[in-house]
C-alpha positions, 0 to 999 in steps of 0.5 A, spaced: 262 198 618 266 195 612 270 202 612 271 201 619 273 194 620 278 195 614 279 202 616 283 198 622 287 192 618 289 198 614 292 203 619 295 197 623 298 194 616 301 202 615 304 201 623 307 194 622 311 197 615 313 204 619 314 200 626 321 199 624 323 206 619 321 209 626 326 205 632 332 206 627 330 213 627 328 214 634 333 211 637 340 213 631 337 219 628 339 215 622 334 215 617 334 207 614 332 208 607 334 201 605 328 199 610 323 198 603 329 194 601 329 190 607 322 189 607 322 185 599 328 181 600 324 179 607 319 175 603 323 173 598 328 170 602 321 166 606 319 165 600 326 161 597 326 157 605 319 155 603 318 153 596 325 151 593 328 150 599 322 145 603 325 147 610 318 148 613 314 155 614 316 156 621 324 154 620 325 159 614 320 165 617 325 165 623 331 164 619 329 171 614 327 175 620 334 173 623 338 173 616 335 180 615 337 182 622 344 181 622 344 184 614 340 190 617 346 190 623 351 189 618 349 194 613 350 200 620 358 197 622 361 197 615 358 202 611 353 207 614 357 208 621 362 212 616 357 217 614 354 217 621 352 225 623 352 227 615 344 227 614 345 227 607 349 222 606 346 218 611 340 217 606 343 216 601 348 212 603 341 207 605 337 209 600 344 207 595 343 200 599 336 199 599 336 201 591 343 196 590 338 190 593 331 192 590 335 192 582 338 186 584 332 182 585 329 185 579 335 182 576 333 176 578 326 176 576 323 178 581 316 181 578 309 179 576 304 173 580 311 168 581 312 169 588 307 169 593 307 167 600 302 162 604 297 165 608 298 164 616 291 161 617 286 161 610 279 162 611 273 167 612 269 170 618 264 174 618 264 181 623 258 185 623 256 181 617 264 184 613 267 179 610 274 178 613 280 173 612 284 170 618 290 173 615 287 180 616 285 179 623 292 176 624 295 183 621 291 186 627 293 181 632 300 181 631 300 189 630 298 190 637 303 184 639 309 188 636 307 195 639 305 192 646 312 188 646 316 193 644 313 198 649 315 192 654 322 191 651 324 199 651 321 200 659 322 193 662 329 191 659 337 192 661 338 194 654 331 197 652 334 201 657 339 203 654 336 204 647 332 209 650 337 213 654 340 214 647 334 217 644 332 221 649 340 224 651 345 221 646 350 224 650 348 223 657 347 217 655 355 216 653 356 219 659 353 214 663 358 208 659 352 206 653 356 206 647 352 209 641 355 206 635 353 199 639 346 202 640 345 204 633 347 197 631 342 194 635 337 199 633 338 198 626 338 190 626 331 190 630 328 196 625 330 191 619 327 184 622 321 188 624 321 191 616 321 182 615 317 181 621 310 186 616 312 182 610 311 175 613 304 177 616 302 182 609 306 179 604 301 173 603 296 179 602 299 180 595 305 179 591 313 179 592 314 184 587 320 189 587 315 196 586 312 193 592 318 195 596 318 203 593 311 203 596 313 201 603 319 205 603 313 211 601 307 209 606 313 208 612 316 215 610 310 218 611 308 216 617 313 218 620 313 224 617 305 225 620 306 222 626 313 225 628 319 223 626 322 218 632 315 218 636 313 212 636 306 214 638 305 219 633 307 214 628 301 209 630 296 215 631 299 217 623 298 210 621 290 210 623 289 216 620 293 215 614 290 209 613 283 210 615 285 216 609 286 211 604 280 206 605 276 212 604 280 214 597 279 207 596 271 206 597 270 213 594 275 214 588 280 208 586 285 204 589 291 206 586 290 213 588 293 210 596 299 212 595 297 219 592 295 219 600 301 218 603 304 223 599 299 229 600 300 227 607 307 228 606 306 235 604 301 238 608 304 236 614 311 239 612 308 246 610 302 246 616 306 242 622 313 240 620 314 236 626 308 233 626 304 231 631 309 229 636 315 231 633 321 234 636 323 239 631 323 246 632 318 250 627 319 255 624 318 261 628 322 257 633 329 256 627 328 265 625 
């Protein structure tokens, strides 16, 4: 019973910190690999609105997702529309940023046990006599809040509507008067305040450190990869089995063999299926 009711905090917390690496890509075909980046300077700028600043845990939780947002849109304007549809740039040129960001915060001291965010809602309960945290159960609902949101944003939505179009058919959808460089402004706003949104709710789980930011950036990649890149639902059945992958590692082997996890996923995905469940790229025997 601990391996399953953990098994599902775990697998939601690896849906929430992929949700937004899979919208941009879905949706722009970009790859945002800034998108660990966006996810640490998140919860240092709450942690600056609710420590050094007292501006209140609600005020400075609004004002980090829409900060990082706007960064996240400003990011695509004026630096990643230039290399767009140039698939090797388009990495490096985000993994570059989100780089420039992780440094610059470690510049700024930005390591070991200073920095913590307060849980939403201390305290314990017991299910099925598993002790668990409300900051835990939080991760749950909230999870589920997001990918039921989306889900009605994307279908019941002007511009919902829109972003979809261009997922399905860039051009038909430019045909039809939807700007796509607009779209992938949208797109990679919504993907970076969904990257704040996971680290408001995990982030009181541990520390604020700069590592924290690679490991999220790998866990995000490689539920993409299983589950397929640009489905959205593949990205939420990799996530619970990566997850349940890694609570199992942990209760057999060691903790810090997770990551370990998330790469061999990675692998054996790219040489068994390397579309993954849902994906949409031709295999190989489709390419020769």
């Amino acid at each position: 019973m601990e391996i399953l009711i953990y098994g599902i905090v775990n697998s939601v917390s690896l849906a929430l910190m992929a949700l937004g690496f899979t919208l941009v890509y879905g949706i722009s075909r970009l790859p945002n690999f800034a998108h660990g980046a966006f996810y640490i300077l998140a919860g240092y700028l709450a942690w600056v609105g609710i420590r050094s600043l007292d501006m209140g845990y609600i005020v400075s939780v609004l004002l980090t997702i829409f900060a990082v947002g706007l960064l996240g849109m400003a990011m695509y304007r004026f630096f990643l529309i230039r290399v767009r549809g140039m698939p090797i740039s388009e990495i490096i040129a985000s993994y570059a940023m989100g780089l420039f960001i992780l440094e610059a915060l470690r510049w700024k001291g930005l390591k070991g046990m200073t920095f913590t965010l307060p849980v939403i809602y201390p305290g314990t309960i017991f299910l099925f006599d598993v002790p668990l945290d409300y900051q835990r159960l939080l991760v749950v609902a909230i999870g589920a809040a997001i990918v039921a949101g989306l889900w009605l944003f994307t279908k019941f939505t002007r511009l919902g509507l829109a972003l979809r179009g261009i997922a399905q058919d860039e051009q038909a959808a430019m045909m039809l008067g939807i700007d796509s460089d607009a779209m992938a402004t949208v797109a990679t706003g919504l993907g970076s305040a969904l990257a704040a949104v996971a680290a408001i709710v995990l982030l009181p789980l541990g520390n604020i450190v700069v590592e924290a930011g690679y490991q999220v950036l790998i866990f995000a990649v490689a539920v993409c990869i299983v589950g397929g890149l640009g489905s959205w639902a593949g990205a939420v059945l990799a996530s619970f089995i990566i997850g349940f992958a890694q609570i199992l590692t942990v209760s057999y082997m060691q903790s810090h063999f997770q990551v370990v996890v998330a790469l061999l996923a990675i692998i054996l995905t790219l040489i068994l299926k390397p579309s993954g469940l849902f994906g949409r790229q031709k295999q190989l025997e489709e390419r020769v």
